[in-house]
C-alpha positions in Angstrom: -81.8 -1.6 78.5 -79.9 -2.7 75.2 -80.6 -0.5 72.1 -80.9 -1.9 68.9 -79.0 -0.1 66.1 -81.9 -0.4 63.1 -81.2 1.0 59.6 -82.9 4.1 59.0 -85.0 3.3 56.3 -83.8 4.7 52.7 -80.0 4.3 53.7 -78.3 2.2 51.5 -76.8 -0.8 53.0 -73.3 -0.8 53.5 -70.7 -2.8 51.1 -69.9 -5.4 53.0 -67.6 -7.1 49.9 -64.8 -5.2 49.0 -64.7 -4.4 45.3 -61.5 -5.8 43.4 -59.5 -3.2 42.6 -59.3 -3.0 38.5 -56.8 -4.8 36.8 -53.2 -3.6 35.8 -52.2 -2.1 33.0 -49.8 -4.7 30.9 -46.3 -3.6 31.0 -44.4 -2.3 27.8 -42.5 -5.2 26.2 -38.8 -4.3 26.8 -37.3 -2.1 24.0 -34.6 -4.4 21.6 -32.1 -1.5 20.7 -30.5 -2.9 17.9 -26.7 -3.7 18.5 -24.1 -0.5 17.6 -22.6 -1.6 14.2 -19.0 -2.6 15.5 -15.8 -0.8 13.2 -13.6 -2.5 11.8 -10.5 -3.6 13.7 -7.7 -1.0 13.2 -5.3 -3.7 11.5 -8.0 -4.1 8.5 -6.9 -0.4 7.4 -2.8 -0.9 8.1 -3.6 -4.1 5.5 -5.8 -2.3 2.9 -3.3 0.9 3.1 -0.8 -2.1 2.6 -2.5 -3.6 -0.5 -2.4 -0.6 -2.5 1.0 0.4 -1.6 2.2 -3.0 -3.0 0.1 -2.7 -6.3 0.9 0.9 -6.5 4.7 -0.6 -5.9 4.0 -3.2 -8.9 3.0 -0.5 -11.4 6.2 1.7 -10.5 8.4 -1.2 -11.3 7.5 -2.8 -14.3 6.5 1.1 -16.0 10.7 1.8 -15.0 11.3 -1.4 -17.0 9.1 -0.8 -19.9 10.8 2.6 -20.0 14.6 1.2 -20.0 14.3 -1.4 -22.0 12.3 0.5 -24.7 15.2 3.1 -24.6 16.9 2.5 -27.9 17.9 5.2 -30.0 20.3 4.8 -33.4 22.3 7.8 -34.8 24.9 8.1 -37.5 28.0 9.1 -36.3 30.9 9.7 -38.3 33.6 6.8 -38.7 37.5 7.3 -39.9 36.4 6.9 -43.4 34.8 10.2 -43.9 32.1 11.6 -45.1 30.7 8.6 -44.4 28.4 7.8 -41.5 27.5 4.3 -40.0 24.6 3.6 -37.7 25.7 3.1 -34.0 22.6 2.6 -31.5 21.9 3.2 -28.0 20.8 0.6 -25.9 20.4 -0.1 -22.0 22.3 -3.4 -22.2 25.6 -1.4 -23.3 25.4 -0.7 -19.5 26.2 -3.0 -16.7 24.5 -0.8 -14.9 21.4 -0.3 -16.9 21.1 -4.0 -17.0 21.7 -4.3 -13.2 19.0 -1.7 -13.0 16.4 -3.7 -15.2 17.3 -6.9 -13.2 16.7 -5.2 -9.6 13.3 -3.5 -11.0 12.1 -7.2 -12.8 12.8 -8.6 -8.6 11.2 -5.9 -7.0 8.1 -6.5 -9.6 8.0 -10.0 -8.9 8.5 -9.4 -5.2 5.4 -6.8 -5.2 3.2 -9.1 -6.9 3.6 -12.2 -4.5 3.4 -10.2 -0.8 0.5 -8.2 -2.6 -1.7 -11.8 -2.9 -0.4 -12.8 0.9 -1.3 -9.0 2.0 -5.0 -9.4 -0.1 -5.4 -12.7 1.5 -4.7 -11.3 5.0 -7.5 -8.5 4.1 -9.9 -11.4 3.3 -9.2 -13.2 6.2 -7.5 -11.4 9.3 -6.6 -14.6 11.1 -3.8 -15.0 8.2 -2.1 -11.6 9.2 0.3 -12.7 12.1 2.7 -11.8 13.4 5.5 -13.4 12.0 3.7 -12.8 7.9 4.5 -8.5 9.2 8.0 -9.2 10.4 8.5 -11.2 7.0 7.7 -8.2 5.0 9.5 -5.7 7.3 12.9 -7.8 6.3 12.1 -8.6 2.8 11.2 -4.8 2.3 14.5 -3.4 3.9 16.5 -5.9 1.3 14.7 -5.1 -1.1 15.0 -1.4 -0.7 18.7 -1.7 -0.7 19.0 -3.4 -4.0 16.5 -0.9 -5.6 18.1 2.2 -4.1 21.7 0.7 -5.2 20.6 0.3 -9.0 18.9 3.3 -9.0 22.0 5.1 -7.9 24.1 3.0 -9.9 21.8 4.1 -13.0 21.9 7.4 -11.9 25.8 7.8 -11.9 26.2 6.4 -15.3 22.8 8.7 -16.8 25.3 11.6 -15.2 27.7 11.2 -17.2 26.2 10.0 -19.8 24.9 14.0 -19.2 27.4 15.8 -18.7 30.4 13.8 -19.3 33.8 14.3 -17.4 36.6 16.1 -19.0 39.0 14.7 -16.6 39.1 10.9 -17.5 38.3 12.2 -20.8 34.6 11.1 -21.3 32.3 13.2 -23.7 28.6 13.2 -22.8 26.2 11.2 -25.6 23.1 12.6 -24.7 23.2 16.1 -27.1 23.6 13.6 -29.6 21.0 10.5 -28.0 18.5 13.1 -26.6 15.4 10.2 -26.8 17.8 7.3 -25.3 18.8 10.1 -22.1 15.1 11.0 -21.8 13.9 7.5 -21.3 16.6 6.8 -18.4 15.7 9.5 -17.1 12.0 9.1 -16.7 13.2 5.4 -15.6 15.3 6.8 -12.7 12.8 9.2 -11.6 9.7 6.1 -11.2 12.4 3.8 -9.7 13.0 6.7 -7.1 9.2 6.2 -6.6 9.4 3.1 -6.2 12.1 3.1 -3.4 9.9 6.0 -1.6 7.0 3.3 -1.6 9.3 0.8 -0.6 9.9 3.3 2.8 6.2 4.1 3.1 6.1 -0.2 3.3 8.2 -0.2 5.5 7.0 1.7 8.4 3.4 0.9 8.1 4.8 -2.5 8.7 6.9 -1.5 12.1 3.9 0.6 12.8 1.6 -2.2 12.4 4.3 -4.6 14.1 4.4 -2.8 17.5 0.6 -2.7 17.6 0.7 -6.7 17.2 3.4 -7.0 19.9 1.5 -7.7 23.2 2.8 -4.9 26.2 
């Protein structure tokens, strides 16, 4: 005999459509992390550092100019005629040397000034700073470090003498008697000796920023 399963009564009737199941939760729009703010390139600072060794170069030559060519000085010294006294001056282009000096300080002014607007225009745009514009400047610098360091000595040597004289060869020293003329060259020889430790400074930041440029 077959049974009939009846609901009981009061049961509740069983789902017979499955409920959707509730809808997702959207998912968080990806984070944008803003790009890390890139450095410069390293080059940028060997060409600023560059810049202002070249002005600072500029400045150094054309005060030891200034200074030397303002150096005159007039005294009286006694003539064969005495007790009378005639006005004999001191001037730099009584010198070869002095006027050697003011020639090689008027280049290396000149010199600074161009390679300073080819250096400024390598910071502005760093496609300009090749390779060969740096091994320009390491040759240019070397010559003219020479020609500075030679009229610097060359200045120095006569200022020495001028000095202390040399009782040997029989030359008396001037400057007890043209103190302002001696202190000028002085203070001119000490900024060109400046001016030749820029020059150096130059010149390695330029084989230091050579051998970076030279592909290993």
């Amino acid at each position: 005999m077959a049974s009939t399963d009846k609901p009981t009564p009061g049961a509740p009737a069983p789902d017979l459509e499955k409920k959707a199941p509730p809808p997702e939760a959207p998912a968080p729009p990806p984070e944008h992390k803003a790009p890390p703010s890139e450095a410069p390139p390293p080059h940028n600072y060997f060409v600023l550092v560059d810049v202002v060794l070249r002005i600072l170069l500029f400045a150094a030559a054309l005060t030891a100019v200034v200074v030397m060519v303002t150096s005159k000085q007039t005294k009286l010294a006694p003539i064969p005629f005495p007790p009378f006294r005639a006005p004999l001056p001191a001037k730099f282009n009584h010198s070869p040397a002095f006027i050697y000096f003011v020639a090689a300080l008027s280049v290396a002014g000149l010199y600074s000034i161009i390679t300073t607007l080819l250096s400024g225009l390598a910071l502005l745009k760093p496609s300009c700073a090749s390779l060969k514009l740096v091994f320009h400047f390491v040759i240019f610098d070397v010559l003219l470090l020479g020609i500075v360091a030679a009229a610097t000595g060359t200045a120095g040597g006569v200022a020495y003498i001028g000095l202390k004289g040399n009782s040997h060869v029989g030359w008396n020293k001037v400057c007890n008697t043209y103190d302002t003329f001696c202190q000028h060259v002085a203070a001119s020889i000490l900024i060109s000796l400046f001016a030749s430790f820029l020059l150096v400074l130059l010149i390695l930041l330029s084989v230091y920023s050579l051998s970076k440029k030279i592909p290993k």
